[in-house]
Each structure stands twice: as structure tokens, then as C-alpha cells.
Biopython code that builds the backbone (N, CA, C, O; Angstrom):
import numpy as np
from Bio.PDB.StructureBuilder import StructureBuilder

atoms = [
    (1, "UNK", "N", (0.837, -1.183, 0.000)),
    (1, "UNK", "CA", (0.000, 0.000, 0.000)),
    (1, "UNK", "C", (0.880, 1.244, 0.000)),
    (1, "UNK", "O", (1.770, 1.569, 0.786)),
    (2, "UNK", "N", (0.464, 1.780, -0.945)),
    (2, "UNK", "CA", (1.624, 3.059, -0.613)),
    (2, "UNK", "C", (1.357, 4.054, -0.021)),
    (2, "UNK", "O", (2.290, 4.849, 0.094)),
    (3, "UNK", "N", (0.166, 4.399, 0.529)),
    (3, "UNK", "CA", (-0.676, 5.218, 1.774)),
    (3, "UNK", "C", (0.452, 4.625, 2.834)),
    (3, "UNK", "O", (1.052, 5.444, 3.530)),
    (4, "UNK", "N", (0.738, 3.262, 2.960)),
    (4, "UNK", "CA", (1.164, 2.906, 4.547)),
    (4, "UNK", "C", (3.124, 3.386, 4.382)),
    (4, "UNK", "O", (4.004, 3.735, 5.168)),
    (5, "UNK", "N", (3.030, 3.149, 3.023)),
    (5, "UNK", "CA", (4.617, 2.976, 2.967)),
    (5, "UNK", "C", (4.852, 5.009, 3.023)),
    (5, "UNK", "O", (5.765, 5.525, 3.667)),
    (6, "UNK", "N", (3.983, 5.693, 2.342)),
    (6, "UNK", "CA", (4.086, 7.376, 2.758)),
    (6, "UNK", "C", (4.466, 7.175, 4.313)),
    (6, "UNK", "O", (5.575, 7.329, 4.824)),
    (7, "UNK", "N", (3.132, 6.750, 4.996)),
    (7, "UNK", "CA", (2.646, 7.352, 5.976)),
    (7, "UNK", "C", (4.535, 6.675, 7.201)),
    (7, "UNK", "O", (5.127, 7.424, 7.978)),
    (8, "UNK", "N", (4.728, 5.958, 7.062)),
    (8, "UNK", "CA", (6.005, 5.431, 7.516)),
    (8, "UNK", "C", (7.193, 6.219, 7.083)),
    (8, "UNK", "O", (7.993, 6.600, 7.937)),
    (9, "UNK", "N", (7.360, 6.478, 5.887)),
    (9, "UNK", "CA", (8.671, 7.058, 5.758)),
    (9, "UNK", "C", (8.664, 8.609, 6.178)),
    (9, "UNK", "O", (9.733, 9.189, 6.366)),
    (10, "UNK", "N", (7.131, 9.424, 6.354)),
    (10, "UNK", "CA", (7.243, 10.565, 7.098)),
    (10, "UNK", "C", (7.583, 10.315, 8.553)),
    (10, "UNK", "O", (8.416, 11.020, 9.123)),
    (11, "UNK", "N", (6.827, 9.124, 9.286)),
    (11, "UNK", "CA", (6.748, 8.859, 10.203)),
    (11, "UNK", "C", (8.681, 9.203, 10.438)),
    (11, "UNK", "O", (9.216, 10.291, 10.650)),
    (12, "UNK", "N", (9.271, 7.958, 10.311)),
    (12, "UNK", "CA", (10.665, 8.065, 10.395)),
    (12, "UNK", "C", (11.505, 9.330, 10.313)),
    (12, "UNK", "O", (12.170, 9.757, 11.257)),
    (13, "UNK", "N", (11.402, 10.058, 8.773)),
    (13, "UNK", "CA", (11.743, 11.237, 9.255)),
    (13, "UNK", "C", (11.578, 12.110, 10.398)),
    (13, "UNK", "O", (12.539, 12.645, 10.951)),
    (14, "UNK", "N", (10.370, 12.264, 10.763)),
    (14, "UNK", "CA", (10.147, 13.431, 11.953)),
    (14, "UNK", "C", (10.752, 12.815, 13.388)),
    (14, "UNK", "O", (11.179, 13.561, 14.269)),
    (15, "UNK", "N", (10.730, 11.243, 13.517)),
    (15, "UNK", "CA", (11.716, 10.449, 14.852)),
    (15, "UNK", "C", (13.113, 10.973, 14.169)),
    (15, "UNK", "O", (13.836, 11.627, 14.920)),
    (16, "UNK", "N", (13.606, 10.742, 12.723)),
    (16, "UNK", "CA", (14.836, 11.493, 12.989)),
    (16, "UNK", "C", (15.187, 13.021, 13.354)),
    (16, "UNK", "O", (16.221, 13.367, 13.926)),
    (17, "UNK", "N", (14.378, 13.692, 13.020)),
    (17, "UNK", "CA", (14.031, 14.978, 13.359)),
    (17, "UNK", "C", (14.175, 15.433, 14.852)),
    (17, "UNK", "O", (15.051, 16.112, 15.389)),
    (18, "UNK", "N", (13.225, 14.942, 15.273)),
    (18, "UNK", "CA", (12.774, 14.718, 16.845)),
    (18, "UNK", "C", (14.381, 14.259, 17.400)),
    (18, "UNK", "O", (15.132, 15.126, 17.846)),
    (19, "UNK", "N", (14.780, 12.887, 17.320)),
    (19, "UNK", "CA", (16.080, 12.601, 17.818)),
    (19, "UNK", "C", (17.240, 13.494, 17.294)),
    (19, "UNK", "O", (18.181, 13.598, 18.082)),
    (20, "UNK", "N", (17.334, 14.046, 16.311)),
    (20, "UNK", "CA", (18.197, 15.372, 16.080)),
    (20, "UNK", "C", (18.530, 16.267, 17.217)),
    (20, "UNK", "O", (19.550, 16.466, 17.877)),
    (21, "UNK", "N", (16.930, 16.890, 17.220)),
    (21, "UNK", "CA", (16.795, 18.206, 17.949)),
    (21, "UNK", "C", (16.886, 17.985, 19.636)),
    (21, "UNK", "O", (17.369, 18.772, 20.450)),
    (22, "UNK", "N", (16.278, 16.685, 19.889)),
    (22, "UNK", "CA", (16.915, 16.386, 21.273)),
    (22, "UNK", "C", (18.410, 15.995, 21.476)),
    (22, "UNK", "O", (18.520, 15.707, 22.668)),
    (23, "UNK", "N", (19.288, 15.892, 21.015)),
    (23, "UNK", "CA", (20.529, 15.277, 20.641)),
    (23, "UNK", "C", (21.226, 17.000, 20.943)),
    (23, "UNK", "O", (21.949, 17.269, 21.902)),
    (24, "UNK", "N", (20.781, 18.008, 19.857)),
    (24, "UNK", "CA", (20.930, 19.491, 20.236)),
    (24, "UNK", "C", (20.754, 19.853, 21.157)),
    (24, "UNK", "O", (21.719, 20.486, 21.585)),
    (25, "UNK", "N", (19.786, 19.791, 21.928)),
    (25, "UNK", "CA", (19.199, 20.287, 23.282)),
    (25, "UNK", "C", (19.951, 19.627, 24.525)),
    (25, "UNK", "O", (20.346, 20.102, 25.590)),
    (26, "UNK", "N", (19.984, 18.700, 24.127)),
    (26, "UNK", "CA", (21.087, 18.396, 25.224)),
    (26, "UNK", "C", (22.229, 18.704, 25.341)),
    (26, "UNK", "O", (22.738, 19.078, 26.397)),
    (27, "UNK", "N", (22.901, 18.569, 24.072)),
    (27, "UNK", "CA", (24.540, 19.102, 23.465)),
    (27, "UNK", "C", (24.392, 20.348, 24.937)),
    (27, "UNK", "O", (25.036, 20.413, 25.984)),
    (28, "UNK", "N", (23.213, 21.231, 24.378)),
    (28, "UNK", "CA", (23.222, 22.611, 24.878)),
    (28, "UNK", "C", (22.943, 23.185, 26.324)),
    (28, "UNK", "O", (22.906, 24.282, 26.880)),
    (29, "UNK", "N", (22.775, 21.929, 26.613)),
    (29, "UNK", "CA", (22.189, 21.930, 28.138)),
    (29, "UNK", "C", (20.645, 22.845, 27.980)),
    (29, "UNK", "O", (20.272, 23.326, 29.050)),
    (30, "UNK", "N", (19.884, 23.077, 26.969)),
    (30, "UNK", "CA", (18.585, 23.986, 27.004)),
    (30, "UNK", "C", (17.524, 22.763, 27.596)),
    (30, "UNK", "O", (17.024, 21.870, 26.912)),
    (31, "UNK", "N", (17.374, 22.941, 28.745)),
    (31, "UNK", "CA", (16.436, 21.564, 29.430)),
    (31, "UNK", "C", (14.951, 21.910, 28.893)),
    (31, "UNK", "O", (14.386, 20.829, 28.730)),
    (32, "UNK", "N", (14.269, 22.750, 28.624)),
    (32, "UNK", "CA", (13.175, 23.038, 28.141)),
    (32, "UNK", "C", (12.884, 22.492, 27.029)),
    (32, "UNK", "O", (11.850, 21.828, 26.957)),
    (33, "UNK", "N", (13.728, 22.645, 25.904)),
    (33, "UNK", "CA", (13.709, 22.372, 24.474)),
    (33, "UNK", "C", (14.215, 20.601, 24.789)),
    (33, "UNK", "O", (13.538, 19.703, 24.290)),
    (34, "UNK", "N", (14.875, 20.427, 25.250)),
    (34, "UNK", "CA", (15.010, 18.291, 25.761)),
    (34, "UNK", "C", (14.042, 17.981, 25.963)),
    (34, "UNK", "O", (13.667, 16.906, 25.493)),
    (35, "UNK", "N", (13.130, 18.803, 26.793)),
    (35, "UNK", "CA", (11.909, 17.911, 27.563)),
    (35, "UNK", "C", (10.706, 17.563, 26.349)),
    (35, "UNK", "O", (10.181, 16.492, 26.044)),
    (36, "UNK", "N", (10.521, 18.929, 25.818)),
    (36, "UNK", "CA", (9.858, 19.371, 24.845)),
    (36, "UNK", "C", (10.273, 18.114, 23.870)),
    (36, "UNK", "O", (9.499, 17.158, 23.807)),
    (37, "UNK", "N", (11.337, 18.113, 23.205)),
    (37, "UNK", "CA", (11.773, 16.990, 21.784)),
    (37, "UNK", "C", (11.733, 15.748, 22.271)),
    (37, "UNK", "O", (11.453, 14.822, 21.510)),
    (38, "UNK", "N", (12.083, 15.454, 23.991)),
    (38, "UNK", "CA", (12.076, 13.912, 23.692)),
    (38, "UNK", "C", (10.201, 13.395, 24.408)),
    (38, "UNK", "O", (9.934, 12.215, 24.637)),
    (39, "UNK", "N", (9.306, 14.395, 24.607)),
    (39, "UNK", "CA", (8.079, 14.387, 24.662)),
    (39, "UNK", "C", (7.618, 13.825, 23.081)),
    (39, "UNK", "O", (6.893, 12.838, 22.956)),
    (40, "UNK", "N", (8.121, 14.565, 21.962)),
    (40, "UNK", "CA", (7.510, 14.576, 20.819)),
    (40, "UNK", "C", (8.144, 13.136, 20.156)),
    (40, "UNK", "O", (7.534, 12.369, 19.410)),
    (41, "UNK", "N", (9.680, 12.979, 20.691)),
    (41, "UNK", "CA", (10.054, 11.517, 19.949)),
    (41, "UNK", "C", (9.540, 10.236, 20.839)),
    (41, "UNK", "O", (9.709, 9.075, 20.464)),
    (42, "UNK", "N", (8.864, 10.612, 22.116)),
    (42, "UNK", "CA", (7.813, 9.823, 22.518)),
    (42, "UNK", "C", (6.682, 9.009, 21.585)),
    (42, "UNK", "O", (6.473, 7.880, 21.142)),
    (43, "UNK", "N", (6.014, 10.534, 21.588)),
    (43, "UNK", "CA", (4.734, 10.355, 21.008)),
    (43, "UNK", "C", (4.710, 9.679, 19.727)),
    (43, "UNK", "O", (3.879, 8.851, 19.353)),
    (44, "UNK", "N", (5.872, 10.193, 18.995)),
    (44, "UNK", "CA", (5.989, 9.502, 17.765)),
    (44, "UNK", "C", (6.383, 8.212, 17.449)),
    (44, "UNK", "O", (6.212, 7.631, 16.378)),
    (45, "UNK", "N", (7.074, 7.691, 18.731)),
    (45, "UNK", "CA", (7.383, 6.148, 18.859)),
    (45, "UNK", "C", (6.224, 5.085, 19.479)),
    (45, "UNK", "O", (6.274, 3.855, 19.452)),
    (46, "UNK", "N", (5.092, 6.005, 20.086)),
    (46, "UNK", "CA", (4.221, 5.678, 20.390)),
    (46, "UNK", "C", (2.669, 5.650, 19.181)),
    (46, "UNK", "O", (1.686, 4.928, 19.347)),
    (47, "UNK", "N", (2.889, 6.743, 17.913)),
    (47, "UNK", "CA", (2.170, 6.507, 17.256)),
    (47, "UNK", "C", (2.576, 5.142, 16.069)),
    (47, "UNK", "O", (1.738, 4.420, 15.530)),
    (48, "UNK", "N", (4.432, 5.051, 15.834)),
    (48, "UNK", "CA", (4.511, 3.791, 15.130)),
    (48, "UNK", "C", (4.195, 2.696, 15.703)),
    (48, "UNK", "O", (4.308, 1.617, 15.123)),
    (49, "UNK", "N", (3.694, 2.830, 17.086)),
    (49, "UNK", "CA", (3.582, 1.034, 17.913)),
    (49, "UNK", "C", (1.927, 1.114, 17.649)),
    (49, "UNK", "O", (1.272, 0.076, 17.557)),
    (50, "UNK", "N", (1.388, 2.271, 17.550)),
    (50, "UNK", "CA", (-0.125, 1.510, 17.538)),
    (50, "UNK", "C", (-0.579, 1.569, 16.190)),
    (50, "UNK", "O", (-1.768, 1.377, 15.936)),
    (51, "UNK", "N", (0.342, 1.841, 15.211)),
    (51, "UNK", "CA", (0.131, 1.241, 13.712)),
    (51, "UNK", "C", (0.585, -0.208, 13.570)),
    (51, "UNK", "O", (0.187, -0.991, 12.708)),
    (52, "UNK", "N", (1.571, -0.488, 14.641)),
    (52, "UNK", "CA", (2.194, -1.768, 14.041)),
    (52, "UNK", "C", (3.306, -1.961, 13.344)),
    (52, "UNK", "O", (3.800, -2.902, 12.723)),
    (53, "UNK", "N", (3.739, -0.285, 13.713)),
    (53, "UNK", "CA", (6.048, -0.148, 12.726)),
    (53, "UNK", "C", (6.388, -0.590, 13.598)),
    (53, "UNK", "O", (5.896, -0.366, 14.704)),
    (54, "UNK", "N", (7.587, -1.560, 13.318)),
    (54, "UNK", "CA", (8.646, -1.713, 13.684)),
    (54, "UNK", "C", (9.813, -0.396, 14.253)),
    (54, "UNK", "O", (9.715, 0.449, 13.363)),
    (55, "UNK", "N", (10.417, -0.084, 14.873)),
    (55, "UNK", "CA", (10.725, 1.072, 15.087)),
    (55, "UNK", "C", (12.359, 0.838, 15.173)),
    (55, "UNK", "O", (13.008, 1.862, 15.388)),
    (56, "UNK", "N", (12.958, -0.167, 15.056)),
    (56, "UNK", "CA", (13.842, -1.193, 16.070)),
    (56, "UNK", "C", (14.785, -0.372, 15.430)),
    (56, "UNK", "O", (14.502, -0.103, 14.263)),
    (57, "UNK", "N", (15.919, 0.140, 15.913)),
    (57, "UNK", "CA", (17.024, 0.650, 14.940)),
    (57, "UNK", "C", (16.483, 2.265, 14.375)),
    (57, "UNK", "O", (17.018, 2.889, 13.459)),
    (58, "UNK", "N", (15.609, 2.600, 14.970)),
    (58, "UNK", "CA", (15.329, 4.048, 14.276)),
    (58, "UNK", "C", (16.246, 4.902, 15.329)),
    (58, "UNK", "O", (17.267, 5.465, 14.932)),
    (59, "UNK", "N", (15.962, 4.945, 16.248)),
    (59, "UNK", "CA", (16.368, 5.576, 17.838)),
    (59, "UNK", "C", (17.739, 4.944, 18.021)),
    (59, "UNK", "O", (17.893, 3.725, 18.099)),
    (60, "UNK", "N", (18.742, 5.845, 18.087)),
    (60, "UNK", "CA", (20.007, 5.633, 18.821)),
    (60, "UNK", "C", (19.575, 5.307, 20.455)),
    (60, "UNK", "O", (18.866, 5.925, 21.249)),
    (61, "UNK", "N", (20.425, 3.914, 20.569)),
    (61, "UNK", "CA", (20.285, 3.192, 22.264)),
    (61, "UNK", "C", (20.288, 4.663, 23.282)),
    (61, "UNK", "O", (19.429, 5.028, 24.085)),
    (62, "UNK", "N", (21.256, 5.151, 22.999)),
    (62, "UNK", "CA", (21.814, 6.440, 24.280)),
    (62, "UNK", "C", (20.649, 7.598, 24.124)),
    (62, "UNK", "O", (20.035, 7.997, 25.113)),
    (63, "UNK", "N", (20.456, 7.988, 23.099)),
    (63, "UNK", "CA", (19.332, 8.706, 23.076)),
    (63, "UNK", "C", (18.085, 8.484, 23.594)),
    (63, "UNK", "O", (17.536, 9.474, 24.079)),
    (64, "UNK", "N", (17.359, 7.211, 23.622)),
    (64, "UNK", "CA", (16.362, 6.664, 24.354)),
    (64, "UNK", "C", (16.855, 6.504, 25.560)),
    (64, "UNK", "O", (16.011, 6.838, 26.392)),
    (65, "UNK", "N", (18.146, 6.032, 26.184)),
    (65, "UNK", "CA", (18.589, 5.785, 28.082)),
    (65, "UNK", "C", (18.352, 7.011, 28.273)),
    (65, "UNK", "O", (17.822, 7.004, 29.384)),
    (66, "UNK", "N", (18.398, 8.190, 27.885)),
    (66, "UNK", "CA", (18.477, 9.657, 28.149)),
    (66, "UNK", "C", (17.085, 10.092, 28.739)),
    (66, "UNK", "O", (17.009, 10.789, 29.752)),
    (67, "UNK", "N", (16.152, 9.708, 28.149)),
    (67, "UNK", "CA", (15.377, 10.083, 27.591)),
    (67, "UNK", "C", (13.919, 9.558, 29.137)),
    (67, "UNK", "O", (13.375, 8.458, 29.037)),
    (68, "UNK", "N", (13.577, 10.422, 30.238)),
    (68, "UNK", "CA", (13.049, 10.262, 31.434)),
    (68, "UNK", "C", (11.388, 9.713, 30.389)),
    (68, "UNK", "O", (10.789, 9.971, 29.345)),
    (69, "UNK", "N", (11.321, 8.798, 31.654)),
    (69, "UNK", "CA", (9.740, 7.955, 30.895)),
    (69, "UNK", "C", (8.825, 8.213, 31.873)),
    (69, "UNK", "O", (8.857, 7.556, 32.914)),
    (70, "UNK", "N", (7.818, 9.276, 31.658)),
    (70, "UNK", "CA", (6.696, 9.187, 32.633)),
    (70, "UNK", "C", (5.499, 8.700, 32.595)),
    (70, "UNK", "O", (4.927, 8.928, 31.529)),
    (71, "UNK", "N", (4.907, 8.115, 33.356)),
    (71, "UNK", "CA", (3.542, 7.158, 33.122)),
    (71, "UNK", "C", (2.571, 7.968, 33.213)),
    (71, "UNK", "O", (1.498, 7.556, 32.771)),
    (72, "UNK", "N", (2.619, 9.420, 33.827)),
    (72, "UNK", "CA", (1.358, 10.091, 33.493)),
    (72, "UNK", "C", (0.778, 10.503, 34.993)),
    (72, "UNK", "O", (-0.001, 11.403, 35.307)),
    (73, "UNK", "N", (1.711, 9.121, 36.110)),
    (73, "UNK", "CA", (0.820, 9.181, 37.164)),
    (73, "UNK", "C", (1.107, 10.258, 38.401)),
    (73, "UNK", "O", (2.330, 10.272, 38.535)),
    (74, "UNK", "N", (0.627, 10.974, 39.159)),
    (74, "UNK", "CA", (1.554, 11.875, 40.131)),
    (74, "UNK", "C", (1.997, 13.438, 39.405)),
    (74, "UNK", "O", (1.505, 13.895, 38.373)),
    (75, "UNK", "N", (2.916, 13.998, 40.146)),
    (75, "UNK", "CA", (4.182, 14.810, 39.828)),
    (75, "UNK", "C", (3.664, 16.074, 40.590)),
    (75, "UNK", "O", (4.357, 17.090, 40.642)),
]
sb = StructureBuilder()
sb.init_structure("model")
sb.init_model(0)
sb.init_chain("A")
sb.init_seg("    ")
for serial, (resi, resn, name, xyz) in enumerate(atoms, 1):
    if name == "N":
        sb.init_residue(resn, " ", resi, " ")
    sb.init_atom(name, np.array(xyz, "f"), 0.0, 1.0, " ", f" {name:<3s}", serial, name[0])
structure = sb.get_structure()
């Protein structure tokens, strides 16, 4: 389908995007703009799991250990 194969290769770009700009933000110590990018390379790793992408190898390992995981619950 090439609707799915679009909708994936944008997908990927904007996780590389996303992992870019958090990769910057940290370089920079700007904690606002980190929280902010690795919120969005969240969401976006969270919209390829409920399509059913594979994601495996998109995300550098260190970039995801970095990367604080909140469940939503508290704070």
C-alpha cells in the first residue's frame, strides 16, 4: 500500500528529526527544548507502535537511556 509505505517514511523522518533536535538540546544543556523533543520523539514512537512499525534501529540506544519515561501518574 503506498498510503502505509508514505505514511512510515514521514513517520521516520520526523523520529529522525525529533532525535536530532533532542541530541541538540542536550549538546546545549537547554532543558526546556530536551523535555519538549524527547516528549515529541515519545509520542511519535508511540504513534509507530499503535500502527504496528517496527521502530527497532530508528532511535540511537543512548538517546532513548536519556530520555526520562513518565507514566502520566503523580508529579
Amino acid at each position: 500500500m503506498v498510503a502505509v509505505d508514505v505514511f512510515e517514511t514521514v513517520l521516520r523522518e520526523s523520529i529522525d528529526r525529533a532525535q536530532h533536535a533532542l541530541q541538540l538540546a542536550q549538546r546545549d544543556e537547554q532543558s526546556l527544548e530536551e523535555h519538549q523533543h524527547a516528549a515529541r520523539l515519545l509520542d511519535l514512537l508511540d504513534r509507530a507502535r499503535a500502527y504496528d512499525i517496527d521502530t527497532t534501529g530508528w532511535v540511537e540506544p543512548s538517546v532513548l537511556a536519556s530520555v526520562p519515561i513518565s507514566t502520566g501518574e503523580g508529579a
